[in-house]
N, C-alpha and C positions, 0 to 999 in steps of 0.2 A: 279103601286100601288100593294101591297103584302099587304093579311093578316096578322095580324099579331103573327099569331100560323100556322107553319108549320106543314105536318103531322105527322113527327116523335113526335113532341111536344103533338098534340092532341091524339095518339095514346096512350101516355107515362101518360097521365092524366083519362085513361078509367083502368078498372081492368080487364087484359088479359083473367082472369079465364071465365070474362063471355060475350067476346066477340071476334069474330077472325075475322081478319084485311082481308077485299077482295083487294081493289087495292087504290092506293094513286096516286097523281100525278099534273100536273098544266092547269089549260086548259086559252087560250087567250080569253078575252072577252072586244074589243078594242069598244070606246066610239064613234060610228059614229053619224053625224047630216047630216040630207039632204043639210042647208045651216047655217052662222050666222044667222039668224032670230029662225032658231028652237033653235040656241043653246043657243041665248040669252033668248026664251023665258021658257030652261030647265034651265039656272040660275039662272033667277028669282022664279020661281017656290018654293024654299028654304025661308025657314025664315030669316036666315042671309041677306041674300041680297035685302030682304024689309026692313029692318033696315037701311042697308047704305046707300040704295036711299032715304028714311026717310030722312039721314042724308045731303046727296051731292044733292040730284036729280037724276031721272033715265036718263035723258040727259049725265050728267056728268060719271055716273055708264057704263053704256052703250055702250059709246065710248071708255073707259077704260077696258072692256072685251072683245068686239071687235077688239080693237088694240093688245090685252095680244093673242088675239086666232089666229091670222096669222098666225104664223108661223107651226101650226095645219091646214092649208088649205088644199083641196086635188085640183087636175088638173080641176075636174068635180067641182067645188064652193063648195064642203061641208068641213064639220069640222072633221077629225078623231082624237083620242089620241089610239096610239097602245099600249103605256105602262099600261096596265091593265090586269093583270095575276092573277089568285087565285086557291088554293093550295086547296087540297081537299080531304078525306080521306072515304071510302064507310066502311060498319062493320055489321056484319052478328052475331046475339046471337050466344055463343057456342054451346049452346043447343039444 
């Protein structure tokens, strides 16, 4: 997952006169869960997805997240997603 403003982009949208750029860059902040149980119970947690159990049942919901997250397993039973990067831009007054 990428923000979706780069830092050249956020820098390009500030007025240079009155602000100077310290350091830019991307730092990894991968979505770990001790096991399914925690991660189903951070999916829920969301409004969306009290909707659809509304809709299916949390039975039905459930096993359907659960089967989606496998392939996200790690060797120790938990859940990681590494794809989760975000771009970041620090700025110091010129003044």
């Amino acid at each position: 997952m990428k923000l979706s403003l780069i830092p050249k982009q956020i820098a390009s949208t500030h007025p240079t006169k009155n602000t100077r750029h310290l350091e830019s860059g991307e730092v990894d902040l991968p979505f770990v869960y001790e096991g399914p149980e925690a991660f189903w119970r951070a999916v829920i947690s969301g409004g969306p997805p009290q909707a659809t159990m509304d809709i299916v049942g949390e039975s039905v919901l459930k096993e359907a997240v659960l089967e989606a997250v496998t392939p996200y397993m790690t060797d120790t039973g938990g859940v990681r997603f590494d794809n989760n990067a975000f771009q970041y831009i620090t700025a110091t007054s010129a003044s």
